[in-house]
C-alpha positions, 0 to 999 in steps of 0.5 A: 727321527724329525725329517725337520731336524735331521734336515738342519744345516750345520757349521763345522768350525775347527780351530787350527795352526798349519796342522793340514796334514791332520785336516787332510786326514781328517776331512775327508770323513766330514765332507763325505758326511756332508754329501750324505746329508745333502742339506747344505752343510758347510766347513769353516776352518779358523786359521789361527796361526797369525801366520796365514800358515793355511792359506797355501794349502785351503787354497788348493785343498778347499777348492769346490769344497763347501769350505772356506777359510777363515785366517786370523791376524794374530794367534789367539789360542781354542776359544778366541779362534773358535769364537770367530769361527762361530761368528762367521758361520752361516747357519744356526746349529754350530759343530766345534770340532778339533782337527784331530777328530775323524768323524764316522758315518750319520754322527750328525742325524742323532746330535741334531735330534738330541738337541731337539727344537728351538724353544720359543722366543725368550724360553730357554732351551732344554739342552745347551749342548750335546756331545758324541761317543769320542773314542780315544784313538778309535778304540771302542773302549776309551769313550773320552766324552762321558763325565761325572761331576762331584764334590768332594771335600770342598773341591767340585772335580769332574772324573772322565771316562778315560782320565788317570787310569779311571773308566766309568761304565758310559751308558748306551743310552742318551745321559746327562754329562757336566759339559760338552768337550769343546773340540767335540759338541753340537750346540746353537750359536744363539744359545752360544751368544746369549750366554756370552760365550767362552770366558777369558778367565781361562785363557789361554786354554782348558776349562772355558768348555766346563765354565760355559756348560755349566753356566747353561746347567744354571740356567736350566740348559742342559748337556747331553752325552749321545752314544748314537753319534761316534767320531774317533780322537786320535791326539795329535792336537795343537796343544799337545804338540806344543806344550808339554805334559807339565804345562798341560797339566799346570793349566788343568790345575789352574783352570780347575781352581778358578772353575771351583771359585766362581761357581762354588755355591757360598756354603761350600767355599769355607770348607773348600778354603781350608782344603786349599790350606792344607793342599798348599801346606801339604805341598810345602812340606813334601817340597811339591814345587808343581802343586804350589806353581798350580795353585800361584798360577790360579791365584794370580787371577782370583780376584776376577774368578771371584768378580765373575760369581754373579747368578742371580735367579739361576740354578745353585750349583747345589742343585745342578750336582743334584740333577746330574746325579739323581 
């Protein structure tokens, strides 16, 4: 491994609300990471309670620590926190990490390298982002963070590792995945910036992690899946303990919609239309009130998913799709 890469510094960000009994849990790991290291990693916790709810606690946990908090006035939601947490970081590679995560020993070193080097300026950089092994629950098994993307009957989809009862063979070695999970991806603040960040198409939550990835994928900027670095998810995020399944799932449904309007390639959006009127009309005959709230939900922002479709001199989709499965 470069001795200059692995040396790299590194900001961890983590957006939360008052979860510090989850950040008690779950720090520790990190900061025994960062003394490891002894590089001078550093901690930025984004309050993004609109409360303050953290400060109480930082100013006790967080003393002598290489971590700071950063509170926030209003509660925003992942991206707009995570955001500002970038924003505030001192050094270039930027961590995103949810605070139901636990990190296990050297998970840094081989995100590091896998990223590789900062190209030139004014050259793109071969790979946008790379993700770890995410162990669902700590389980060997349950990788959460290997993805597959395909088109299927006009509708582009992304099939997890652990999804719906489905489980795709996560390779051993370093692979090409559609997109970094937010809550789990190393990747360069200036590559971040010049992509323009997250998109507020998305908001409040899901799907902004797909649409950045994918926007570096056009543009030559790959994600990279490595097994060598393992953190564990043990799901007791913010979202999941305040909203519920079905909310969840609505905005899984929406996100997924726009993501397909503003990247599908123009040859594949008729094809995909009338899978969207059939979808609809097998909904209203079957009295499927969940499917047509989805698709309400996603046309109620169309009209800028379809504003947003401007790529010009960059990779069709087409072609990324390609990539990714070759």
């Amino acid at each position: 491994m470069s001795a200059k890469l692995s040396t790299a510094p590194v900001s961890v960000v983590i957006p939360s609300l008052d979860n510090f009994e989850l950040l008690e849990r779950n720090l520790p790991a990190l900061l025994r990471e960062f003394g490891r290291r002894e590089v001078g990693d550093e901690l930025v916790i984004v309050d993004d309670s609109g409360t303050g709810a953290l400060k109480p606690w930082a100013a006790e946990a967080l003393r002598g620590m290489p971590a700071r908090l950063l509170v926030r006035k209003s509660n925003g939601g992942f991206a707009p926190a995570l955001t500002s947490g970038i924003e505030a970081a001192s050094h270039p590679l930027i961590f995103s990490m949810n605070s139901d995560v636990r990190v296990r020993p050297g998970f840094l070193d081989p995100l590091i390298e896998a990223l590789g080097p900062t190209s030139e300026a004014g050259a793109t950089n071969p790979v946008f982002a790379v993700a770890p092994r995410v162990l669902l629950n700590g389980e060997q098994q349950q990788i959460e963070s290997f993805s597959k993307c395909i088109l299927l009957d006009g509708l582009m989809t992304t099939r997890l590792s652990v999804a719906h009862g489905q489980q795709l063979d996560a390779p051993n070695e370093p692979a090409m995945i559609p997109f970094a999970i937010g809550g789990t991806a190393l990747f360069r603040r200036a590559d971040f910036e010049s992509l323009g960040g997250f998109d507020e198409l998305f908001a409040p939550f899901y799907f902004e992690d797909n649409d950045l990835c994918w926007r570096a994928w056009r543009r030559g900027s790959a994600s990279v899946y490595v097994p060598e670095s393992v953190v564990e998810h043990h799901h007791k995020g913010t979202i999941g303990s305040l909203l519920s399944a079905k909310r969840r799932r609505a905005a899984i449904e929406r996100g997924e919609l726009l993501f397909n309007w503003k990247h599908l390639d123009q040859e594949h959006l008729h094809r995909h239309m009338a899978s969207l009127y059939r979808r609809a009309l097998d909904a209203w005959v079957t009295d499927d009130r969940d499917a047509l709230i989805w698709l309400q939900l996603a046309l109620d922002s169309m009209k800028e998913a379809f504003s947003s479709r401007a790529f010009q001199h960059e990779q069709s989709t087409a072609d990324v799709l390609e990539t990714l499965n070759s």
